[in-house]
C-alpha positions, 0 to 999 in steps of 0.5 A: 233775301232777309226778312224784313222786320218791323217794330215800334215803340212809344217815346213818352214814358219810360224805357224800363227793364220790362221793355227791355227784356221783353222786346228790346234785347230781340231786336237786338239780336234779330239785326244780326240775321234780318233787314230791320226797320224799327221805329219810335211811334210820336204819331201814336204818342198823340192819341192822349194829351202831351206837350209838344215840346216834351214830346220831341223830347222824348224821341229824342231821348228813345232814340238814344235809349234804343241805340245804348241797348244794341239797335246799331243804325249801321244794321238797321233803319232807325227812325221817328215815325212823323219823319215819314208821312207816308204812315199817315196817308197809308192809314187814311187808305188802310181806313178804308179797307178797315171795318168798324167792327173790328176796330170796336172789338179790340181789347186794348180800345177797351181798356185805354178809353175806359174811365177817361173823360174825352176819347178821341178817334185816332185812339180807336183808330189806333190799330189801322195807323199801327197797320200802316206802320207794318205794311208800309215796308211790306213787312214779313215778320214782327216781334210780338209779345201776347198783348200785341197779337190781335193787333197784328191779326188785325193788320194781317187782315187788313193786308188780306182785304187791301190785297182781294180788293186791289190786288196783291201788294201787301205780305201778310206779317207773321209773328216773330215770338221771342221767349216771352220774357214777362216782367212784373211791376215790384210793388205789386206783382200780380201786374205786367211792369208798365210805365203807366201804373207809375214809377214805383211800379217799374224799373228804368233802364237807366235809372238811378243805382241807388233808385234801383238798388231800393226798389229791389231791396222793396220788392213784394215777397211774401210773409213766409218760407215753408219747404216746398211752398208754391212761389209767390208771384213777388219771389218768382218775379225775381227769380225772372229777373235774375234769370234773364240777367244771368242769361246774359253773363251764361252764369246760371249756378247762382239761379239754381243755388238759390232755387235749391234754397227756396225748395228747402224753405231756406232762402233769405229773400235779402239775399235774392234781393241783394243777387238780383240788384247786382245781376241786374246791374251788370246788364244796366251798367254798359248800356248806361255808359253807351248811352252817355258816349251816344249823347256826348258825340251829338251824332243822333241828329244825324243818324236819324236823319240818315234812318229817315233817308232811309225809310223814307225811300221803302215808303215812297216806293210803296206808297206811289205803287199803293195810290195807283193801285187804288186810282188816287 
């Protein structure tokens, strides 16, 4: 029997190369070997302030999105998490198990609450909904990248207690841990690409040509080349962007090429610049196109009713075991 996956991801920002090539591109090909279930997350989407009808927008749109980078419905279950309710009642039962401690110890808390005004409980109780997400389809594996472990560790012990308290339900998910493509914004590449750290600092998977072409051209170098030099985090984000595209065609001569130049302090950073942008495009190009056929067939309606069909059986199953365990 295949090991079923579960993943998700926000719908309000951005769908940039980070996302991409450091989670989306795995999913992808996890779907060719595991049951996978993967998920756009609207109820985590309201932990801050967003408008309603931006927000179904948005789904929408990461549905599309989701599917012209390779998540193929026919493949896996593809769904808008508030589609299913069963993740909210599991996260209410999951609060339970959950200590107070744990949750006030984690990183991510820390960092999302800090500086706002109004801090609302469902962004602290953010991890036990992300939990439920998981367990609600007795998931055995997750693809994780280094900021995303605590909270399956989390979720992991979470499982443990539910399972000591009530009996054995729930697998504890293991870590699925790609090659850990980390991407880094261009304007200041000392920081992971994120949607939150504004436009200029990250690259759409279907941006403009020309905005992209810029962005690159505009990328954080450095003031000099001397042979043998350290690579500066700006030349060496490059060379990581170049490197995963190339991955794809299988054409790592040019890579090696231009490492070569670098090492003999003879590299032309217009050049990189200008090989990273075409590389860059020969991935972006066919996704673009997939997802304009996508939005022109009018079929994301339906397949994601059909993916809610789908999920929304796993979760009853589940969930009618899980509130008989606990005497509800």
């Amino acid at each position: 029997m295949a090991t079923r996956i579960f993943s998700g991801i926000q719908p309000t920002g951005t769908l940039h190369i980070g996302n991409y090539f450091g989670a989306i591109r795995n999913w992808a090909a996890l779907q060719a070997d595991h049951d996978c279930v993967y998920c756009i997350v609207d109820y985590h989407a309201i932990t801050i302030d967003i408008d309603p009808k931006a927000l179904r927008a948005a789904s929408r749109a990461m549905a599309l999105d989701l599917m012209a980078c390779g998540i193929d419905p026919e493949r896996s279950i593809l769904f808008i998490q508030s589609s299913v309710p069963e993740h909210a009642e599991l996260a209410w039962i999951l609060g339970c198990v959950t200590s107070y401690g744990d949750l006030a110890r984690m990183t991510q808390f820390k960092e999302k609450s800090a500086g706002r005004k109004f801090i609302s409980a469902g962004l602290f109780n953010y991890p036990i909904l992300q939990a439920a997400d998981i367990l609600l389809y007795r998931t055995q594996g997750v693809p994780v990248g280094e900021d995303q472990v605590q909270h399956l560790e989390l979720s992991r012990r979470i499982a443990r207690r539910f399972n000591v308290r009530f009996g054995e339900f729930f697998p504890e998910p293991e870590p699925i841990v790609g090659k850990g493509a980390r991407v880094m914004s261009l304007a200041d590449p000392t920081q992971k690409m994120s949607a939150s750290a504004g436009e200029a600092n990250t690259i759409g998977v279907m941006e403009e040509e020309s905005s992209i072409r810029e962005k690159v051209r505009s990328a954080v170098t450095d003031t000099g080349l001397v042979a043998g030099e350290k690579m500066s985090p700006g030349v060496a984000n490059l060379f990581e962007i170049l490197e995963l595209s190339t991955a794809l065609s299988g054409d790592s001569a040019i890579v090696v090429e231009l490492r070569a130049d670098f090492k003999a302090g003879k590299l032309m950073y217009s050049r990189l610049k200008e090989v990273v942008f075409e590389n860059l495009m020969e991935v972006l190009r066919p996704i673009k196109q997939h997802r304009a056929e996508l939005e022109a067939s009018g079929k994301v309606e339906e397949i994601l009713a059909e993916g809610t069909k789908k999920a929304g059986a796993i979760a009853r199953e589940n969930i009618t075991r899980v509130r008989e365990m606990v005497g509800l």
